[in-house]
C-alpha positions as CSV (number, residue, x, y, z in Angstrom):
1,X,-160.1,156.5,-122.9
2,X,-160.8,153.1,-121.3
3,X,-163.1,151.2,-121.1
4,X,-164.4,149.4,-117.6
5,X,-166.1,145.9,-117.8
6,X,-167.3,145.0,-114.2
7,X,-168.7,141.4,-113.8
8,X,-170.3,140.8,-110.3
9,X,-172.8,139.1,-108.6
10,X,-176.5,140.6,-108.9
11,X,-176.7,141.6,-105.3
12,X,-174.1,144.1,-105.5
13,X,-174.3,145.4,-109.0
14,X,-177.0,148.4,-108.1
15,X,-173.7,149.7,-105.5
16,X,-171.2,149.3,-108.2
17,X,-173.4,151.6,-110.7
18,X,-173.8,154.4,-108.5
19,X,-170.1,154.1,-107.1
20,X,-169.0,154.4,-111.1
21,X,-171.9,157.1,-111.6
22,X,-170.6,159.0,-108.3
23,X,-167.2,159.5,-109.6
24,X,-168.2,160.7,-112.4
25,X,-168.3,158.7,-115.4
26,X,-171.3,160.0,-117.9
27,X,-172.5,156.8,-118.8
28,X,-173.3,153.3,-117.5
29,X,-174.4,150.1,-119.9
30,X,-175.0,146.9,-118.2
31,X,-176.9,143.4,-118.7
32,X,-178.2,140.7,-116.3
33,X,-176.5,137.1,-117.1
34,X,-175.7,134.0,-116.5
35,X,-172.1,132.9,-115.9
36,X,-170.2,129.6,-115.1
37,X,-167.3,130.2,-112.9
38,X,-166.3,129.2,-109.0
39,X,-168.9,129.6,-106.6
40,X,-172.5,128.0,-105.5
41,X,-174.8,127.8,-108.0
42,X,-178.4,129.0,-107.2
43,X,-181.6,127.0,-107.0
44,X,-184.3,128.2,-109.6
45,X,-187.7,126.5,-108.9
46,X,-186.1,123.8,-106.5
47,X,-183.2,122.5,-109.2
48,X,-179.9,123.1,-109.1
49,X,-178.6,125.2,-112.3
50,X,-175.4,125.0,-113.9
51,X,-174.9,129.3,-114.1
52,X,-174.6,132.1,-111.3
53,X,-176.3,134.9,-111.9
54,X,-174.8,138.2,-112.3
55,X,-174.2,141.5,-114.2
56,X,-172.1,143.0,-116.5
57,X,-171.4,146.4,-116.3
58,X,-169.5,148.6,-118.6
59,X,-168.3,152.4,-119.0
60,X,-166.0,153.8,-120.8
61,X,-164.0,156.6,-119.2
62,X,-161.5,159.0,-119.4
63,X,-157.8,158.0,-118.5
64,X,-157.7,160.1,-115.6
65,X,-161.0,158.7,-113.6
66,X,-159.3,155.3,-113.6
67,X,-158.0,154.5,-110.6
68,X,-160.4,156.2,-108.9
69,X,-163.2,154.3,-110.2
70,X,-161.7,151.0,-110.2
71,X,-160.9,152.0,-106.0
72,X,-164.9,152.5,-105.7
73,X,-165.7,149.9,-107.8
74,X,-163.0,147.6,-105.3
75,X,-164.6,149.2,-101.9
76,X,-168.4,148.5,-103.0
77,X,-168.1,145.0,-104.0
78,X,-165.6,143.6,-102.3
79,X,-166.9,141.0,-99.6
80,X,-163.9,138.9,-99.2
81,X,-165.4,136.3,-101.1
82,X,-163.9,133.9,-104.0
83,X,-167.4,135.0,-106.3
84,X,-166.8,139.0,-105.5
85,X,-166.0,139.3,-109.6
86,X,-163.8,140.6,-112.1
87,X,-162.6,144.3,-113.3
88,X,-161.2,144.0,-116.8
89,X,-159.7,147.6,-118.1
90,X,-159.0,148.0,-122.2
91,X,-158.0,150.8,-124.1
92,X,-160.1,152.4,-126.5
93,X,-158.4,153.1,-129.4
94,X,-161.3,155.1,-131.4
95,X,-165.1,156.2,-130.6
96,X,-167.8,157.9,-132.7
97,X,-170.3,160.0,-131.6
98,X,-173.0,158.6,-134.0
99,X,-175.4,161.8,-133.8
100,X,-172.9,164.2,-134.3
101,X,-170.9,161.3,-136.7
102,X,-168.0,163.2,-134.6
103,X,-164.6,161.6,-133.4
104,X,-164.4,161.5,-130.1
105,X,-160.9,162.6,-128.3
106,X,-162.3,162.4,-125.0
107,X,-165.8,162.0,-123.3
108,X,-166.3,165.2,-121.7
């Protein structure tokens, strides 16, 4: 299994859900924030901020939906811009099913 952390800008995060959703992946966590990192900052209530806004998304997927989600991940929120985001991929060595208190071996 691996999991998928996705860090893009607001605007696009809705896309990227339903691209990772559309391939198949069962489940998708993520969390509005604040990052620092290249690009404009926003404006909040007429003052410059120090953060950009965006979202961090995670699933955790089988090994063999991958590449295929990173490509739709890649062709929704790519914009040719410096601020686009990150993919980060990490195995997962163990998961629990905590209702079940089974092992997981696989997601589906």
């Amino acid at each position: 299994m691996k999991r998928i952390e996705v860090i893009v800008q607001r605007e696009v995060s809705r896309e990227v859900i339903f691209a990772i959703r559309k391939i198949g992946a069962d489940a998708v966590t993520f969390t509005e924030s604040l990052g620092q990192g290249e690009g404009k900052r926003p404006e909040i209530a007429g003052r410059q901020t120090n953060f950009n806004l965006t979202t961090v998304i995670i699933s955790i997927v089988n090994d063999s939906q991958l590449d295929s989600i990173v490509s739709a991940i890649m062709d929704v929120a790519h914009t040719g811009q410096k601020k686009d985001g990150k993919i980060f991929i990490t195995n997962v060595e163990e998961a629990y099913d905590i209702s079940t208190k089974q092992k997981l071996t696989k997601l589906i």
